[in-house]
C-alpha positions in Angstrom: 4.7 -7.0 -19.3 2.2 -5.3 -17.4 2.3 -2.7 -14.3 0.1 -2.9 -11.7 -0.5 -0.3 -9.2 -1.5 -1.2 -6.1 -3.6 1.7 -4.1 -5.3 1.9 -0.7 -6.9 5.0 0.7 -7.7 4.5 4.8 -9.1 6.8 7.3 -7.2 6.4 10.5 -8.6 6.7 13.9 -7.6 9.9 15.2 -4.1 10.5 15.9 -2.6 6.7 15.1 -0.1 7.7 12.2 2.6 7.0 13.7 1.7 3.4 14.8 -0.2 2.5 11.4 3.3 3.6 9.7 5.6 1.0 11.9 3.0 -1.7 11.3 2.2 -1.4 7.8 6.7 -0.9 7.0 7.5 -3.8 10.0 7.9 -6.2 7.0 10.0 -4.7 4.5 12.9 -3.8 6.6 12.8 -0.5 4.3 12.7 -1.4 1.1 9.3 -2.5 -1.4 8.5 -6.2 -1.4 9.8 -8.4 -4.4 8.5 -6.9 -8.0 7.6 -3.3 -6.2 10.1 -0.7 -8.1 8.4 1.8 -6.3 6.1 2.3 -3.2 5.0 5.6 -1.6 2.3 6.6 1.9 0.9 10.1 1.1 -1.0 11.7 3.8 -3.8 14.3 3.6 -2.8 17.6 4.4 -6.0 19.1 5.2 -6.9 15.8 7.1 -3.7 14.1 8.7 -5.7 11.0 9.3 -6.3 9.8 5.5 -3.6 7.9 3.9 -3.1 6.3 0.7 -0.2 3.7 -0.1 0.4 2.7 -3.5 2.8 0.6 -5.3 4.0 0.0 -8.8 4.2 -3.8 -9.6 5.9 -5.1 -12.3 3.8 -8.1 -13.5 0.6 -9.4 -13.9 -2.2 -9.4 -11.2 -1.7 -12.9 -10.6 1.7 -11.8 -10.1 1.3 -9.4 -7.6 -1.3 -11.5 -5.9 1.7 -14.5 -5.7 4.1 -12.1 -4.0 1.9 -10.8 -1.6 1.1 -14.1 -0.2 4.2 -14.6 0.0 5.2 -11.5 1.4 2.7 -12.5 4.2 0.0 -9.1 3.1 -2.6 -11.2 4.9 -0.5 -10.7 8.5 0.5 -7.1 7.4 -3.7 -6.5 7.1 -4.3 -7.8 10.4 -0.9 -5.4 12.2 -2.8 -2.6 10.9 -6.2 -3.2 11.7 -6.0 -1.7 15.5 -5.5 1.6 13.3 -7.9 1.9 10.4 -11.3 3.3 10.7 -12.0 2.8 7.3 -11.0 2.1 4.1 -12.0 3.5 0.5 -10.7 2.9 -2.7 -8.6 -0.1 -2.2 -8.2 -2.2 -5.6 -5.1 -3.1 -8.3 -5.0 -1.0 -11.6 -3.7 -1.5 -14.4 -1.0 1.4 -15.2 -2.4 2.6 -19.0 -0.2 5.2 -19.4 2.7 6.9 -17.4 4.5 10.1 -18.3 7.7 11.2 -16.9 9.2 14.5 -16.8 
């Protein structure tokens, strides 16, 4: 079986954090959607307005894609929107190798 990693960098508009974290969560009531074992936001700490969220997937794309539908990722998109300035990398990856300590 396959892991996907879901990844998204954004730019925020200036001093939004806070709101942008409470709308992208609102939907999981704190824990990763169905088939995540593992999600994390990481912010920029040279530039407090750059985050990335990423997420581990257990499955195929078509997988992944199936749950977020589900999940309603179209509606979590449009809570966050008010937020982003702009977005960069944003894409699934296949995980190729992982190495734990």
């Amino acid at each position: 079986m396959a892991m996907i990693c879901a990844l998204t960098v954004r730019k925020l508009k200036p001093g939004t954090f806070d709101q942008f974290r409470e709308a992208f969560t609102e939907q999981f009531g704190g824990t990763p959607p169905e088939g995540f074992g593992r999600f994390n936001m990481v912010r920029n700490s040279e530039d407090p307005d750059e985050v990335i969220t990423f997420g581990f997937f257990d499955g195929s794309v078509e997988q992944l894609r199936e749950v977020a539908a589900k999940e309603g990722y179209q509606d979590q998109l449009e809570r966050i929107a008010p937020f982003v300035e702009s977005v960069g990398a944003d894409g699934l990856y296949e995980v190729v190798e992982e190495r734990n300590a």
